[in-house]
PASEBA-1860 file (N, C-alpha, C; in nm, 3 decimals):
! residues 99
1> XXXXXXXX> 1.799/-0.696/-2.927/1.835/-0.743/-2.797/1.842/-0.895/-2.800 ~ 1.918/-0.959/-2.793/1.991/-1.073/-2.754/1.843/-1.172/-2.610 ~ 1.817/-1.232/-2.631/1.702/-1.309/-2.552/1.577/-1.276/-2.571 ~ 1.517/-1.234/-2.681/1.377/-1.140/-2.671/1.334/-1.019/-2.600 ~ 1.247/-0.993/-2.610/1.220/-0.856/-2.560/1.200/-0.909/-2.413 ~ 1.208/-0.813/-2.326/1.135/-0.847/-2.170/0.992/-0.781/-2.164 ~ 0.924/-0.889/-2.121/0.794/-0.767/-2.091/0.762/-0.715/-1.952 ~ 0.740/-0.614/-1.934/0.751/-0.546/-1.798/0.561/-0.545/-1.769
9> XXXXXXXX> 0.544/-0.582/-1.643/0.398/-0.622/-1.591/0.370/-0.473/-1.570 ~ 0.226/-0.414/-1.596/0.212/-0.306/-1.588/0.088/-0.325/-1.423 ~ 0.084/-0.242/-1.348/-0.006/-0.215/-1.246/-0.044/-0.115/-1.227 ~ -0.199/-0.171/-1.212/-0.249/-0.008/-1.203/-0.294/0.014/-1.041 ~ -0.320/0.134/-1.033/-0.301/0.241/-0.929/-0.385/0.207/-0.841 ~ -0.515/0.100/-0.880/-0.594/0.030/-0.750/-0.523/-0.087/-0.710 ~ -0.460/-0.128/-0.781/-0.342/-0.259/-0.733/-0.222/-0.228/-0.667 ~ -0.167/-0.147/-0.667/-0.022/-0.065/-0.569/-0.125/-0.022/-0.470
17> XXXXXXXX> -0.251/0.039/-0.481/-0.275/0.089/-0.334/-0.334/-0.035/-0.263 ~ -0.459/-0.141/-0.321/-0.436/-0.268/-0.214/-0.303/-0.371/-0.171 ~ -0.203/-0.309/-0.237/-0.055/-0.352/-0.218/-0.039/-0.306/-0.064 ~ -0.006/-0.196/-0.117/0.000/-0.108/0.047/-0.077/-0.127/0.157 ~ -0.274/-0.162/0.134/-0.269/-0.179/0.233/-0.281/-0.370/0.289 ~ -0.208/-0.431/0.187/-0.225/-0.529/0.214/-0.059/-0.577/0.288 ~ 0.014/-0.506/0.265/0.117/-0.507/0.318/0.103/-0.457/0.504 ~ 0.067/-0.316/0.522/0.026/-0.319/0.646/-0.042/-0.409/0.743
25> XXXXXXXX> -0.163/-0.450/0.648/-0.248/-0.537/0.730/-0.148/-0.687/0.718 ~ -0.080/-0.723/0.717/-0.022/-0.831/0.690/0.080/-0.835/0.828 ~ 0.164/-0.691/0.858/0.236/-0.670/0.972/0.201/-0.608/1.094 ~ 0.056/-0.609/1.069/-0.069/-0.582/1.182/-0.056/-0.408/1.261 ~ -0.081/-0.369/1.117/-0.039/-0.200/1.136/-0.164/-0.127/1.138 ~ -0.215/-0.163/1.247/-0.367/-0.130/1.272/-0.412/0.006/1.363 ~ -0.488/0.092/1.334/-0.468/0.218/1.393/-0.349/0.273/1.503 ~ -0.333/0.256/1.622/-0.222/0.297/1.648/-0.033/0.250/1.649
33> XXXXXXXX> -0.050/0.153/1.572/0.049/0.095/1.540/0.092/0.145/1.398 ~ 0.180/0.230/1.326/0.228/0.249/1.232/0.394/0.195/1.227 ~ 0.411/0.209/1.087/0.536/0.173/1.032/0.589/0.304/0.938 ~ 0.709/0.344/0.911/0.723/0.433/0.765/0.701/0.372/0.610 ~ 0.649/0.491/0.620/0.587/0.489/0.425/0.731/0.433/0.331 ~ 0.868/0.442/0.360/0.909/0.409/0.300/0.942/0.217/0.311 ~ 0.918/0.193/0.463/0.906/0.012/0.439/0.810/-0.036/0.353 ~ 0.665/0.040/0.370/0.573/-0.019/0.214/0.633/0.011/0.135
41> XXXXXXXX> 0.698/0.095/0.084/0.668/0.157/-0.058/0.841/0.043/-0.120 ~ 0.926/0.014/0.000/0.986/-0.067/-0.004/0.983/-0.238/-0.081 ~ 0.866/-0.216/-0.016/0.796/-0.410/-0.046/0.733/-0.408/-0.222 ~ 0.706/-0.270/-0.294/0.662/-0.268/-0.386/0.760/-0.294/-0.498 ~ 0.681/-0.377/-0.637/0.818/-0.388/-0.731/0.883/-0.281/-0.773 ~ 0.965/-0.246/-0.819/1.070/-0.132/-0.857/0.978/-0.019/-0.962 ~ 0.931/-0.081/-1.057/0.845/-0.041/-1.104/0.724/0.078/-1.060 ~ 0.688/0.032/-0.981/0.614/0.078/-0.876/0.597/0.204/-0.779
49> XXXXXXXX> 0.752/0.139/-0.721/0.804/0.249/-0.584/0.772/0.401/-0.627 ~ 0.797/0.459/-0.747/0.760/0.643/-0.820/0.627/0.692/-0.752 ~ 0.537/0.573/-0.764/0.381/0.600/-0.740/0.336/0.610/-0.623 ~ 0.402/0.543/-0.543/0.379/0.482/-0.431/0.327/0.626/-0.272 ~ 0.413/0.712/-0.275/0.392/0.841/-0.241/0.236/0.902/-0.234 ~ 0.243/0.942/-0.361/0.114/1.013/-0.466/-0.010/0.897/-0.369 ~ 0.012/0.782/-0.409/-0.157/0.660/-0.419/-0.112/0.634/-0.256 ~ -0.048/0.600/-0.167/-0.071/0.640/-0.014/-0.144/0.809/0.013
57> XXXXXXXX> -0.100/0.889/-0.055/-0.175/1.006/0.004/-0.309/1.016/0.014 ~ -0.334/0.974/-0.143/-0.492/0.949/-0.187/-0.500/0.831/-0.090 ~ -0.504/0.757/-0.037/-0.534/0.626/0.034/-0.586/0.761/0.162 ~ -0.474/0.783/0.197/-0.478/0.853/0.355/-0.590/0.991/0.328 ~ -0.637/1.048/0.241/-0.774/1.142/0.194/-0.868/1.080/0.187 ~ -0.871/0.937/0.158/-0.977/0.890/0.148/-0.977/0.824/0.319 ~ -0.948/0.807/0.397/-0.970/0.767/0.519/-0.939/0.643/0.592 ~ -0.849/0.566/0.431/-0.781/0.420/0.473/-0.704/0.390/0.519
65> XXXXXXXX> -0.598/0.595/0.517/-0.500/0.515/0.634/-0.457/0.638/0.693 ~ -0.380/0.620/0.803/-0.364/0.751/0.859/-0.214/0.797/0.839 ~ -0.223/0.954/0.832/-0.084/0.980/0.787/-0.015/1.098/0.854 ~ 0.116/1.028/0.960/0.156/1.127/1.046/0.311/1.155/0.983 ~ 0.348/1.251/1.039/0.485/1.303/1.005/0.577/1.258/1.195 ~ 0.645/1.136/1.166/0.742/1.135/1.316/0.911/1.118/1.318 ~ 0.997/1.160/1.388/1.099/1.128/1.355/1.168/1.210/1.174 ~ 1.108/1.277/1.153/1.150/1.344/1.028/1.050/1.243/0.920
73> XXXXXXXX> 0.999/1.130/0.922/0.949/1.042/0.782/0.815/1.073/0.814 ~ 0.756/1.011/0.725/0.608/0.992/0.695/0.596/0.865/0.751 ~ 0.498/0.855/0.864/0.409/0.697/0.902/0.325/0.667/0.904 ~ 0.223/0.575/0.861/0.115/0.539/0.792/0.082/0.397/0.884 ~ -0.066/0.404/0.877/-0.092/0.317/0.982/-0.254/0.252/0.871 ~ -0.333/0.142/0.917/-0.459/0.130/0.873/-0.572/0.211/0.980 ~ -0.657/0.215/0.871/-0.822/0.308/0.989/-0.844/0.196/1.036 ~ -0.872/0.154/1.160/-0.952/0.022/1.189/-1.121/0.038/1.180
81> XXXXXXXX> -1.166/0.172/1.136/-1.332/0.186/1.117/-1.335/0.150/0.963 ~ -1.201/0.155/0.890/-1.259/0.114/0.775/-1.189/0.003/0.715 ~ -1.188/-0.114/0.774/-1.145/-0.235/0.826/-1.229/-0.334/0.700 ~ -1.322/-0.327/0.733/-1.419/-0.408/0.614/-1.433/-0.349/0.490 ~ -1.389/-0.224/0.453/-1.364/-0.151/0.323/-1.188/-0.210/0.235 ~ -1.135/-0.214/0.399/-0.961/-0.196/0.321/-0.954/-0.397/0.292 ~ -1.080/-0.461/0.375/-1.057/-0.600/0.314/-1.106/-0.612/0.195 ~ -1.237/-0.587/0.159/-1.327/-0.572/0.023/-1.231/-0.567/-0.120
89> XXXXXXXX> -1.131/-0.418/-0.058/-0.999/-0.394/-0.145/-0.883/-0.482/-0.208 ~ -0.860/-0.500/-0.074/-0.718/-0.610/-0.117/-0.806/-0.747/-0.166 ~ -0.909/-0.813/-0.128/-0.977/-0.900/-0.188/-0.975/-0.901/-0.354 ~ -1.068/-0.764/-0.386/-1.085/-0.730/-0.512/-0.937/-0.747/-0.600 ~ -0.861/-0.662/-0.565/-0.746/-0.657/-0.672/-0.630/-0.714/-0.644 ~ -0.590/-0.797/-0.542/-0.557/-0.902/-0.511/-0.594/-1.053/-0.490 ~ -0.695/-1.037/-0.466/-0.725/-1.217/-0.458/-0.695/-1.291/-0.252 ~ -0.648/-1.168/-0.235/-0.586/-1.228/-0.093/-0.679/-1.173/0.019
97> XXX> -0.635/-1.231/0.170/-0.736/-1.216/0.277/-0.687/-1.156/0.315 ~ -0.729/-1.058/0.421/-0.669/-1.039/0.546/-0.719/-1.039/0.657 ~ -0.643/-1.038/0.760/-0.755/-1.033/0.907/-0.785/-0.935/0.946
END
């Protein structure tokens, strides 16, 4: 290949899910305010987007986010009881705040 190899950034599956919910909390998608699963899964690199499904579900079993069926899509919102868990998160494997 002509320019070197490319190297493709690998992410793992606790980093796409504080993606997600750092993306919500960012557009202030706080218990009754949801958006569709496909605008996050949107914001994720290309790479990514396959997983994105699967690690929101597990997000939404574990109690971080809530997950309704409206309009035919999937919409996903944050728990606001587990508010100081989903910051701890995106902190950890991001580096970033949220409010």
């Amino acid at each position: 290949m002509q320019g070197g190899i490319i190297a493709e950034k690998q992410f793992s599956d606790e980093q796409i899910k504080a993606h997600i919910l750092y993306k919500l909390s960012r557009h202030y998608r706080w218990g009754g305010k949801h958006t569709e699963l496909i605008n996050v899964r949107s914001a994720l690199p290309p790479e990514c987007r396959s997983q994105a499904d699967s690690l929101a579900k597990e997000l939404a079993d574990a109690g971080f986010i809530t997950w309704l069926k409206k309009t035919g899509q999937i919409h996903i919102s944050l728990n606001t009881a587990k508010k100081r868990e989903i910051v701890e998160i995106v902190r950890k494997y991001l580096g970033e705040e949220i409010r």
